[in-house]
C-alpha positions as CSV (number, residue, x, y, z in Angstrom):
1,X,27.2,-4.6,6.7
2,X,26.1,-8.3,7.4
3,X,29.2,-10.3,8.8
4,X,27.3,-13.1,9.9
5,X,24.3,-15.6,9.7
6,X,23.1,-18.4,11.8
7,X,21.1,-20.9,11.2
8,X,19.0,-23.3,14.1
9,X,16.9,-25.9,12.6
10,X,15.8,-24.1,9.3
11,X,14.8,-25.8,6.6
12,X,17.0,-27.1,4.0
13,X,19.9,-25.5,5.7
14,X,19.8,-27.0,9.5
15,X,22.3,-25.8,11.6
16,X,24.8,-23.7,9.6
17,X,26.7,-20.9,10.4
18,X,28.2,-18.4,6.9
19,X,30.4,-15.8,7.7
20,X,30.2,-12.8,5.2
21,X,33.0,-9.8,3.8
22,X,32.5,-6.5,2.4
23,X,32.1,-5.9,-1.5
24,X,30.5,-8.2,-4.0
25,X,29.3,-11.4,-3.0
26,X,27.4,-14.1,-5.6
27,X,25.0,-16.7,-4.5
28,X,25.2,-19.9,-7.3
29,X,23.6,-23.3,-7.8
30,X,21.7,-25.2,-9.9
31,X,17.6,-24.6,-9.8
32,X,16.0,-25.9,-6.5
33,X,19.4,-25.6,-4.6
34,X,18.2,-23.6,-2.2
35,X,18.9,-19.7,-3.3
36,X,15.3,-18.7,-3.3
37,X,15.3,-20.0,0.6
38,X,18.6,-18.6,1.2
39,X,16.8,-15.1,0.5
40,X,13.8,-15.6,2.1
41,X,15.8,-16.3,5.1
42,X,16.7,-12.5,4.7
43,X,13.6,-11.6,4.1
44,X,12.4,-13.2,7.2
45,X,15.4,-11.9,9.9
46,X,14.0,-8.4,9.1
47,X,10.3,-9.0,7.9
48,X,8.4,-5.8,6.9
49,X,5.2,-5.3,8.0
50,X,3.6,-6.9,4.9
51,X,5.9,-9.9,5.2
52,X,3.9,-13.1,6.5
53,X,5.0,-14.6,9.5
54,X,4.5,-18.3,8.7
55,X,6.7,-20.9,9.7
56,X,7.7,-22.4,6.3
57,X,11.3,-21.9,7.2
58,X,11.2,-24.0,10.2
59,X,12.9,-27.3,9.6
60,X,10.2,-30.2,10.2
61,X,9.5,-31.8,13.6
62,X,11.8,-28.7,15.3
63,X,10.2,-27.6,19.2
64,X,13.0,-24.1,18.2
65,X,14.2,-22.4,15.3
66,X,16.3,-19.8,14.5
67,X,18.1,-16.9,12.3
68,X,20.4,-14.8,13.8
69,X,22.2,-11.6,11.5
70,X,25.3,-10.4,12.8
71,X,25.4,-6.5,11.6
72,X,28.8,-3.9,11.9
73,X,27.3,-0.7,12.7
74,X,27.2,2.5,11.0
75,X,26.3,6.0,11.9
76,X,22.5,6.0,11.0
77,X,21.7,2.0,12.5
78,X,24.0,3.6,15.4
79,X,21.0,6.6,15.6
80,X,18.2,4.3,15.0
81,X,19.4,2.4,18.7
82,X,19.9,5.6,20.3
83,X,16.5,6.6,19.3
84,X,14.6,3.4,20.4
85,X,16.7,3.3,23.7
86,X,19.2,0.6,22.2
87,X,22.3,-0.1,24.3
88,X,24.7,0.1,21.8
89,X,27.1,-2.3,21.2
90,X,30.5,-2.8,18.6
91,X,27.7,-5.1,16.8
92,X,24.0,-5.2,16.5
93,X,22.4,-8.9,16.4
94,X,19.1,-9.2,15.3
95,X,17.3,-12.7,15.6
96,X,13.9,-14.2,14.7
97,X,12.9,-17.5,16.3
98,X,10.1,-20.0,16.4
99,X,8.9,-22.1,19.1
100,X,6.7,-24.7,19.0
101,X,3.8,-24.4,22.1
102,X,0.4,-26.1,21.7
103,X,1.0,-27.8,18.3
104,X,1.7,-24.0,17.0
105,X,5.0,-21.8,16.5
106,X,5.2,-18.6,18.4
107,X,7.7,-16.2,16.5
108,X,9.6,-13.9,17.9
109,X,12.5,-10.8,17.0
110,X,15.1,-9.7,19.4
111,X,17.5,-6.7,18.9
112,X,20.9,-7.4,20.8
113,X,18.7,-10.1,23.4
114,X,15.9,-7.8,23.5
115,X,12.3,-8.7,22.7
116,X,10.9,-5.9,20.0
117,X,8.0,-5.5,18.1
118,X,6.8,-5.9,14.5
119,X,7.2,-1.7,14.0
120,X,10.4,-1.5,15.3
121,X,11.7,-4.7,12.7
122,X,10.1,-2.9,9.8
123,X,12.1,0.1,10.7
124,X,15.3,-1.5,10.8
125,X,15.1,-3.5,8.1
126,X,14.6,-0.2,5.7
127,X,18.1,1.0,7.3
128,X,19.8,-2.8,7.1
129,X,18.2,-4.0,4.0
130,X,17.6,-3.0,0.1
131,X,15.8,-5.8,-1.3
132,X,15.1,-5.8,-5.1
133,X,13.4,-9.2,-5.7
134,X,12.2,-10.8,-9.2
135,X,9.0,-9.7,-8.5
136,X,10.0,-6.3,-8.5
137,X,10.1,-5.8,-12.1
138,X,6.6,-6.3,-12.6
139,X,5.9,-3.6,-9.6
140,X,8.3,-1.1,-11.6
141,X,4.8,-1.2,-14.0
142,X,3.0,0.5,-11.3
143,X,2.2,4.2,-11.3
144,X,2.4,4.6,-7.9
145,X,5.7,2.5,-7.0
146,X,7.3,4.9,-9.5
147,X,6.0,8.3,-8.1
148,X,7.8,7.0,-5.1
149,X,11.1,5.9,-6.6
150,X,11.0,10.0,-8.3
151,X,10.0,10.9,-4.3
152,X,12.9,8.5,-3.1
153,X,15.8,10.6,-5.2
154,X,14.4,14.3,-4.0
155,X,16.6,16.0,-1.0
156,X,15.2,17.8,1.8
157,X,13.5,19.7,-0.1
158,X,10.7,17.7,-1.7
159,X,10.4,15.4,1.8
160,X,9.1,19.0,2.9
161,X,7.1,19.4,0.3
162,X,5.6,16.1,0.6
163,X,4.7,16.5,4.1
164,X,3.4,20.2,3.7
165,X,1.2,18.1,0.6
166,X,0.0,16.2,2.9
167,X,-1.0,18.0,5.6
168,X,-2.7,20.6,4.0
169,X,-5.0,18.0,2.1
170,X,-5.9,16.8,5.3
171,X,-7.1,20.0,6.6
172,X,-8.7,20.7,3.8
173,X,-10.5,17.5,3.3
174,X,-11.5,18.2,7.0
175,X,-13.5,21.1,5.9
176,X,-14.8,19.7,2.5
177,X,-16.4,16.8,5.0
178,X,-17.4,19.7,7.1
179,X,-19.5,21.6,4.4
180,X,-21.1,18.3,2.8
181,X,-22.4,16.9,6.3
182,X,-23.7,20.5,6.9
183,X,-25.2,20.4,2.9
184,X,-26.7,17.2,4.0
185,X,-28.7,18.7,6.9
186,X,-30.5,21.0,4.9
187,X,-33.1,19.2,3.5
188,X,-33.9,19.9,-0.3
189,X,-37.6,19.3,0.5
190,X,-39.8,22.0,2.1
191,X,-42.2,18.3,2.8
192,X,-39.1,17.4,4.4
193,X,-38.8,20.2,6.6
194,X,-42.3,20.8,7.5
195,X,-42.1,17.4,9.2
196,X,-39.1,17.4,10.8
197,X,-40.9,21.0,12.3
198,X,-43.7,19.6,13.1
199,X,-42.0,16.5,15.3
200,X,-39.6,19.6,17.0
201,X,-43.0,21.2,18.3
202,X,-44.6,17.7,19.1
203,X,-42.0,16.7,21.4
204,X,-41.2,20.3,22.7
205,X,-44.4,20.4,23.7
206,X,-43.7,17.3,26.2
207,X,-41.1,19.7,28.0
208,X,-38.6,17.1,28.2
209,X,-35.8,17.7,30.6
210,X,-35.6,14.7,33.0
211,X,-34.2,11.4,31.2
212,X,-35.7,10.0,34.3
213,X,-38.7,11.8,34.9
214,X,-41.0,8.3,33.7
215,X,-39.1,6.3,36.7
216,X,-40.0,9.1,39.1
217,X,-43.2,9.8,38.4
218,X,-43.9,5.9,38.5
219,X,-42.2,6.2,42.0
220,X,-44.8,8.9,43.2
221,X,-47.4,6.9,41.8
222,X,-47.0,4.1,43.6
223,X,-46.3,6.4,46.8
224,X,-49.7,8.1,46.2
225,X,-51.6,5.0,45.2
226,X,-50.5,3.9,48.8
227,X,-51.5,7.6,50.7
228,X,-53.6,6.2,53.3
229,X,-51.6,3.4,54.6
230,X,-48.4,5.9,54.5
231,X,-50.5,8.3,56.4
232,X,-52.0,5.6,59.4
233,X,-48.1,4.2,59.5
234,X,-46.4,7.4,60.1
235,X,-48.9,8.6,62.3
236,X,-48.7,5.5,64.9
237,X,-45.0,6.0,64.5
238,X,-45.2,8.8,66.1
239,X,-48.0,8.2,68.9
240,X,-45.5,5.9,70.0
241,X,-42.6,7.6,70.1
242,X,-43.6,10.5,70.5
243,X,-47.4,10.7,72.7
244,X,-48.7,9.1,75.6
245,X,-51.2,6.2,75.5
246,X,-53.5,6.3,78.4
247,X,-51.4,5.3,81.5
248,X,-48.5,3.9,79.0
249,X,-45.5,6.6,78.9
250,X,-44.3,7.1,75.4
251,X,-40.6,6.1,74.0
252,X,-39.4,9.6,74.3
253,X,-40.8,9.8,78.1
254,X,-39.1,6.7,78.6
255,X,-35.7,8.4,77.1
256,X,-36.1,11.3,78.9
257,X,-36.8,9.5,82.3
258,X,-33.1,7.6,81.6
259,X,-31.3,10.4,80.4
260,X,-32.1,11.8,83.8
261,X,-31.6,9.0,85.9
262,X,-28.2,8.9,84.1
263,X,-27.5,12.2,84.7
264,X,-27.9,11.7,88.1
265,X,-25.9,8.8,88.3
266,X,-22.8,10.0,86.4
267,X,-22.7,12.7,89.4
268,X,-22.0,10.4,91.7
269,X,-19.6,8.0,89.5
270,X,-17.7,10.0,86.8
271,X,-17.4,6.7,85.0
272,X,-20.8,6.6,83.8
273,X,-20.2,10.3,82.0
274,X,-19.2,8.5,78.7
275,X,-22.6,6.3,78.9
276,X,-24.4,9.5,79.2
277,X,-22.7,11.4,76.5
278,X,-24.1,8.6,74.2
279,X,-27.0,8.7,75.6
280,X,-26.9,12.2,75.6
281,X,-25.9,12.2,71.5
282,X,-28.8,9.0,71.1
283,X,-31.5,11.9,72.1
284,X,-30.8,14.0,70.1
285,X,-30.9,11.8,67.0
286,X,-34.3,11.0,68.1
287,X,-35.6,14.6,68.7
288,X,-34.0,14.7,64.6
289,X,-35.8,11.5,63.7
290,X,-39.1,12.6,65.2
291,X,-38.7,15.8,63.3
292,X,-38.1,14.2,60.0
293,X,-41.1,12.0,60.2
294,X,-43.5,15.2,61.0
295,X,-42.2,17.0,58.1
296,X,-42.4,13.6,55.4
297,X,-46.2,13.3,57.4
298,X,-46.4,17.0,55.9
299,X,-45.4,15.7,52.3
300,X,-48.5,13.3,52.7
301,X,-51.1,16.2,53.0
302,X,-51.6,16.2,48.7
303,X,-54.5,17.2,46.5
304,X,-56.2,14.4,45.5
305,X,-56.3,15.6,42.1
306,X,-52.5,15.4,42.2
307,X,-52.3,11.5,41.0
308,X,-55.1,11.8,38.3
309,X,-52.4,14.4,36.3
310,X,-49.4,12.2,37.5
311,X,-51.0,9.3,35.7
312,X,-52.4,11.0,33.1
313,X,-48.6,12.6,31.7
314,X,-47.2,9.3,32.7
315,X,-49.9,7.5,29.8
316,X,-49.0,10.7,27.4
317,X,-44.9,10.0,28.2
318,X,-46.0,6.2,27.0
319,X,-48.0,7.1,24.1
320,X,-45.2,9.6,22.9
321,X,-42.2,6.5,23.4
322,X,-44.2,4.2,21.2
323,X,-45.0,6.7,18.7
324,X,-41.6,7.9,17.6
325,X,-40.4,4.0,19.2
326,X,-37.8,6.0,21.2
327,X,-36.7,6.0,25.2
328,X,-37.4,9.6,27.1
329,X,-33.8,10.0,26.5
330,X,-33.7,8.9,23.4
331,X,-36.7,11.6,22.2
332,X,-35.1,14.2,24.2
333,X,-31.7,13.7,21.8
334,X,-33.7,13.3,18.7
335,X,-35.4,17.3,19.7
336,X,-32.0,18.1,20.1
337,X,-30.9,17.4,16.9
338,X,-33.9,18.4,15.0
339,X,-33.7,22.5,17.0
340,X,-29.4,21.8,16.0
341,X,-31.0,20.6,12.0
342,X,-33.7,23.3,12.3
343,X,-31.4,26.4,13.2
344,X,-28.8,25.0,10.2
345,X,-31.8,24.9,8.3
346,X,-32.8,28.8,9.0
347,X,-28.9,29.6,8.8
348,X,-27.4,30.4,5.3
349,X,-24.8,32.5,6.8
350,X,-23.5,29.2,8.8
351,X,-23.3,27.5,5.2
352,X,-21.9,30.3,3.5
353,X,-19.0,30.7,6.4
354,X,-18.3,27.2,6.1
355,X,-18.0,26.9,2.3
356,X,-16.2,29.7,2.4
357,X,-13.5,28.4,5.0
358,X,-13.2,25.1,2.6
359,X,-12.7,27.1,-0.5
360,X,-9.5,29.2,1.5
361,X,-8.4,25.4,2.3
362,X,-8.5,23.9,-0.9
363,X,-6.6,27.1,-2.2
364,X,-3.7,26.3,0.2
365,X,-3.5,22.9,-1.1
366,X,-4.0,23.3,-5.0
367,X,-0.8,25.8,-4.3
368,X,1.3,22.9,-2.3
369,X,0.0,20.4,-5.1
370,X,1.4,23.0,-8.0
371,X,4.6,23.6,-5.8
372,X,5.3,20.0,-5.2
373,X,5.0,19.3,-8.8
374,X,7.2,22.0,-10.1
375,X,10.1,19.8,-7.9
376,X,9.4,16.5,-9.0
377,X,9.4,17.5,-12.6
378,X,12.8,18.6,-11.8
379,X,13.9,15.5,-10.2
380,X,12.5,13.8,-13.1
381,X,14.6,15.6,-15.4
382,X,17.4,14.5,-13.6
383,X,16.8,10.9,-13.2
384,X,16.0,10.7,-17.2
385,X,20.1,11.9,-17.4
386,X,21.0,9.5,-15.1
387,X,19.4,7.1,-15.7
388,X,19.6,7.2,-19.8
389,X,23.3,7.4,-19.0
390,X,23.6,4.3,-16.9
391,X,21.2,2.0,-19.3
392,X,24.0,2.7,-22.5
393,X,26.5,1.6,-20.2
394,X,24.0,-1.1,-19.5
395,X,24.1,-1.8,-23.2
396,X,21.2,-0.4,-24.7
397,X,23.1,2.4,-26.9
398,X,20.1,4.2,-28.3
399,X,17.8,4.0,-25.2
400,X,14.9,6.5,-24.4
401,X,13.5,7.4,-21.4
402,X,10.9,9.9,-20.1
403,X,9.1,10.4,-17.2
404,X,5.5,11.6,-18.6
405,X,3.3,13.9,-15.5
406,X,-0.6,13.7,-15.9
407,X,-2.5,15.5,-13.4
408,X,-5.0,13.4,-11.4
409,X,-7.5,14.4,-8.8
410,X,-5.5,15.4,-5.4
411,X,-4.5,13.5,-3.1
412,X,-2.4,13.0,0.0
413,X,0.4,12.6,-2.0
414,X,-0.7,15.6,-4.4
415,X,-2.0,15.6,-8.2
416,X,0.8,13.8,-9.9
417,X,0.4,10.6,-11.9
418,X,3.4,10.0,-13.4
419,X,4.3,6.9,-16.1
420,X,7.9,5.6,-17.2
421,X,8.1,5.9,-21.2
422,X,10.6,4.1,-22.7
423,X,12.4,3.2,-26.3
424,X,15.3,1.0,-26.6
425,X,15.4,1.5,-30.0
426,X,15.2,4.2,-32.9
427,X,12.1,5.0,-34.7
428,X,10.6,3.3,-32.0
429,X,8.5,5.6,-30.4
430,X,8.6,6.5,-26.4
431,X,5.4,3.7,-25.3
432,X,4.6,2.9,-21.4
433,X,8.0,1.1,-19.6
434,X,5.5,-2.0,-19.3
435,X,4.1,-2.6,-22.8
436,X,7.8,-1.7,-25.0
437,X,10.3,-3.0,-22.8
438,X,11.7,-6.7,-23.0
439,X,12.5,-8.6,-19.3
440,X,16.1,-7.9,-20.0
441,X,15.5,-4.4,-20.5
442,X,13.3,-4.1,-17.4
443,X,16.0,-5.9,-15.1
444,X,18.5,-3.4,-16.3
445,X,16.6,-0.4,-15.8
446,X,15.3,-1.7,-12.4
447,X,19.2,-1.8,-11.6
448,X,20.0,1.7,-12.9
449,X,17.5,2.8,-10.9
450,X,18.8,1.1,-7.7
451,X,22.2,2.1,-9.1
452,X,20.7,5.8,-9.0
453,X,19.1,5.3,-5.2
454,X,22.6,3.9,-3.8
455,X,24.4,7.5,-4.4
456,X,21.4,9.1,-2.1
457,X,20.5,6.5,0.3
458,X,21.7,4.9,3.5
459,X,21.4,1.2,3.1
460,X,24.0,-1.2,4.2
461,X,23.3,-3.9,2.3
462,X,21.6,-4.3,-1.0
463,X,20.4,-7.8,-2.2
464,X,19.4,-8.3,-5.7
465,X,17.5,-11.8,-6.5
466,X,18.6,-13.0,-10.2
467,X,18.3,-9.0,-11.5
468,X,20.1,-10.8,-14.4
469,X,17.2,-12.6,-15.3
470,X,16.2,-12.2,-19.4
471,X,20.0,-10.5,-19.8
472,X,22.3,-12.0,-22.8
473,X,25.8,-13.1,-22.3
474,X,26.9,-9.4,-24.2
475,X,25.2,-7.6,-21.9
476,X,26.1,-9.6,-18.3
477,X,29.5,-7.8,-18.7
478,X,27.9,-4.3,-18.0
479,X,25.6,-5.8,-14.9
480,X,28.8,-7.1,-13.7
481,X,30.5,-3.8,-13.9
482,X,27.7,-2.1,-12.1
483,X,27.3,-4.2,-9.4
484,X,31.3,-4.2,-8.9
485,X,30.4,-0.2,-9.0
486,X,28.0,-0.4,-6.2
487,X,29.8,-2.6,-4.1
488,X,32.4,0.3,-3.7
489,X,30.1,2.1,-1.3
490,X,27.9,-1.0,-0.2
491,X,28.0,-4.7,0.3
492,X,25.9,-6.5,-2.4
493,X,24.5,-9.8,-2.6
494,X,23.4,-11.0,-5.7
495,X,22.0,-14.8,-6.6
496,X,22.8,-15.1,-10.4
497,X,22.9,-18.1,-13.2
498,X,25.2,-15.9,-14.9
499,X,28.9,-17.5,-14.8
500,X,30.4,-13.9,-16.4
501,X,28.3,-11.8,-13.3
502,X,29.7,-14.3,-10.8
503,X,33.3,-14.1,-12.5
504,X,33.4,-10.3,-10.9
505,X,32.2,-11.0,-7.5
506,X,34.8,-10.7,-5.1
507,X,33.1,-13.5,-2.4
508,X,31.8,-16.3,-4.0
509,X,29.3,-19.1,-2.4
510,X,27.9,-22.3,-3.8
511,X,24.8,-24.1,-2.7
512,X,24.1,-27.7,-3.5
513,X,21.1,-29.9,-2.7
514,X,22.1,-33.3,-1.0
515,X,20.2,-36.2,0.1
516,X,21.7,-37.7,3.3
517,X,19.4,-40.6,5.0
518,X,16.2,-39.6,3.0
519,X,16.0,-35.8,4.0
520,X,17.1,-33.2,1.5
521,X,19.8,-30.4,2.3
522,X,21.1,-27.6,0.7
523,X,25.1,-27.2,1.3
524,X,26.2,-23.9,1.2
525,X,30.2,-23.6,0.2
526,X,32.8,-20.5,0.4
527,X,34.6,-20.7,-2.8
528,X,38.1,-19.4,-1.9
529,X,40.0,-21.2,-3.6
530,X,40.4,-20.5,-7.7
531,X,40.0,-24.0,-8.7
532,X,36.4,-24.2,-6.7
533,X,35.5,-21.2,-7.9
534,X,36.4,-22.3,-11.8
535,X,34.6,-25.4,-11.3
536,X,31.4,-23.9,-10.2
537,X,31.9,-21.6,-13.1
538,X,32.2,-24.2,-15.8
539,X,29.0,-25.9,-14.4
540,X,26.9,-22.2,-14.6
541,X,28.1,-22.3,-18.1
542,X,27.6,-25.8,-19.2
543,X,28.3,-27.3,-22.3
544,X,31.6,-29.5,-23.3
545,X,33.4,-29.4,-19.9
546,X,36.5,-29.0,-21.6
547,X,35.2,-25.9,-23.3
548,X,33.1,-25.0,-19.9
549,X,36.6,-24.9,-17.8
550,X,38.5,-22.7,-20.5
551,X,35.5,-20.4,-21.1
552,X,35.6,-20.3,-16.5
553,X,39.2,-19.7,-16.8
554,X,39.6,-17.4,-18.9
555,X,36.6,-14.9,-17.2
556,X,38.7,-15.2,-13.7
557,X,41.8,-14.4,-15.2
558,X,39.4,-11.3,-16.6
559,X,38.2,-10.2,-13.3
560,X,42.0,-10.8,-11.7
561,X,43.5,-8.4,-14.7
């Protein structure tokens, strides 16, 4: 249940503050007095995901802005919080704000002071909120919207269904992708195949391996190209470290000369054993160096012949990228994929096992379609009783209505199409709900049907946007009575023109549009007393204000009797 709005620089209604009670509670005023905004304030605490999240309600020139719902709690919002880590609270406050930063307005939603994402506002408005708009009769047209309203009144049962629907289509349509990519890959033309051959044995013939094989082979090429000045370098290298030169000691006989001397030394001062350790560990490395350059000097002893066949498979490694204008690794993926295309190719029984594991897939699903079907058609029955029922209360005594299943390729949601057929009168026969019906008769079945959803639902507030729209005076009575009806087991708002709708509501509010110092504002009034409310009525109603205030009268002394 709402108890509360606030209001913080938003348009048309400024700073404003509207308590709310339980039951049946009408929104009046004249056209352009603000009930449209009022709603799409609503609409905008708890935006959906397809909701825009413009700025139109912010009042001009405002830095901040913002709507604030005050919400009593009941069991399932109370499990929603739990869920999503909510403290909870005796009540749940949920704002939307808007602040200006860099010429642009930032909006955000808060749960209780907490920042929370879009998701997590969509969700809760589906447990707070029950909007039925005036848009919403032309969307009762749609096939789809009303396979979900027949989903929307199943139990358990069919939300079971619906999922076990939907995941076996998805496994099956797995599979079905499965089987046409591996269709693809075997190519109707034996041209085809011949080529895509012929390419497998060109490039296998390369013995690819290495992605790198062109920058190493490049790397010994210019190693080899350079032979004799690697061979004159290494080989004074080691002269001097390692070979006498005439008279001249080499660096090693120099080393060994001081690690002796050192040796000596550190026998006579202890201190200097540290120094010869390092010394000591310094040899070594270069008796290790020395041996690393004789074997590389080793390496250098190559065929002459040796570079000729480098360079020659580097050119053929060139000639072979520019040909099929692919990188080594590149052509070593694309022989990969022709040997995988090839061996699917040569492999019927790999075809065969996969058709045959989509065919056992699409078996399970036609049979989830078939049982999902057999519940919805019983649903449907039902909600023809019900609702049939509800529109003669509604005032359409000879009403029709069917709900007419084709079967449609399968989907996610299965293979039923279904279409609303409706008569309101006889001889007339049963024709689509959009083509026969009249805007009055649409509004009143759009309410059965949300009279139908209240009894299975959670909702704790349902909002209805001029549902009375293309209703006569005869008929208002019976919307009244239902909307009294729901409002037994939920609060309902309702905007309405109708003064005999408003008559029954048991809260009453009045908006007026006002001028003060050039800006326009919309006054929003609680009608508690009789007289106020009597007044407003008489103006809904118009004509002879004499006869206006005893037709008002008389529908309030109605609704007290």
């Amino acid at each position: 249940m709402l108890n509360s709005l606030r209001f913080q620089n938003i348009a048309l209604f400024g700073n404003l503050e509207i308590d709310f009670d339980k039951g049946f509670t009408v929104f009046t005023g004249q056209t352009g007095s603000g009930k449209s905004i009022f709603i799409d304030t609503l609409n905008a605490l708890l935006a959906n995901k397809k909701t825009s999240l413009d700025d139109r309600l912010v009042a001009k020139g405002s830095v901040f802005s913002s709507i604030e719902g005050t919400f009593s709690l009941l069991q399932n919002t109370k499990d929603w919080l739990i869920n999503n880590e909510f403290d909870i609270d005796d009540e749940l406050v949920v704002t939307r704000e808007w602040r200006l930063k860099e010429n642009k307005y930032k909006s955000k939603f808060r749960i209780n002071g907490v920042l929370v994402n879009r998701d997590q506002i969509s969700e809760l408005r589906s447990i707070l909120f029950d909007f039925t708009l005036q848009g919403d009769i032309y969307t009762l047209n749609d096939s789809l919207y009303q396979l979900s309203l027949l989903d929307s009144l199943g139990s358990e049962k069919i939300q079971k269904s619906i999922a076990k629907v939907n995941q076996d289509w998805k496994i099956w349509h797995e599979a079905n992708i499965s089987l046409k990519q591996a269709r693809d890959k075997i190519f109707d033309s034996k041209k085809e195949f011949e080529e895509m051959e012929y390419i497998y044995k060109d490039l296998e013939k390369l013995e690819l391996e290495d992605p790198d094989e062109e920058t190493k082979l490049e790397t010994d090429q210019n190693r080899l190209s350079n032979l004799l000045r690697l061979k004159e370098g290494v080989k004074s290298l080691l002269i001097r470290i390692n070979e006498s030169l005439d008279e001249y000691p080499s660096i090693l006989d120099h080393i060994n000369f001081c690690l002796n001397e050192l040796k000596m030394l550190s026998q006579i001062d202890s201190s200097l054993a540290p120094i010869f350790d390092s010394f000591y560990t310094i040899t070594n490395n270069l008796h290790d160096l020395i041996y690393q350059i004789n074997d590389y000097e080793k390496t250098l002893d190559i065929d002459p012949s040796f570079l000729n066949d480098l360079q020659v498979r580097l050119t053929t490694l060139k000639f072979y990228q520019k040909k099929y204008k692919r990188n080594i690794t590149d052509l070593i993926s694309y022989k990969n994929e022709l040997n995988t295309c090839l061996c699917l190719k040569d492999s019927s029984n790999n075809i065969n096992e996969i058709s045959s594991f989509e065919n056992k897939k699409r078996i399970i699903r036609d049979k989830s379609n078939k049982e999902l079907s057999i519940i919805r058609k019983t649903i449907a029955l039902e909600l023809e009783e019900k609702l049939i029922q509800s529109l003669i209360t509604l005032g359409i005594p000879n009403v029709r209505f069917k709900v007419v299943f084709e079967e449609c390729e399968p989907t996610m949601n299965g293979i039923d199409k279904v279409n609303f057929m409706f008569s309101a009168n006889p001889g007339i026969p049963l024709a689509p709900l959009a083509e026969t019906a009249s805007g009055g008769e649409k509004s009143r079945v759009l309410l059965a049907i949300k009279a139908i959803f209240s009894s299975f639902d959670q909702k704790n507030l349902l909002i209805f946007d001029e549902i009375d729209s293309g209703v006569s005076g005869s008929v208002s009575s019976y919307v009244a009575n239902l909307l009294c009806e729901l409002s037994k087991h939920r609060q309902v708002f309702c905007v309405t023109h109708q003064p005999l709708i408003a008559a029954f509501a048991d809260n009453h509010f009045a908006l007026k549009k006002i001028v003060i110092a050039g800006y326009t504002k919309s006054i929003v009034t609680n009608l508690k007393q009789i007289a106020d409310r009597q007044r407003e009525l008489a103006l809904l109603a118009g004509g002879e204000i004499v006869e206006a205030n005893a037709y008002a009268a008389s529908l309030l002394e109605h609704k007290a009797a």
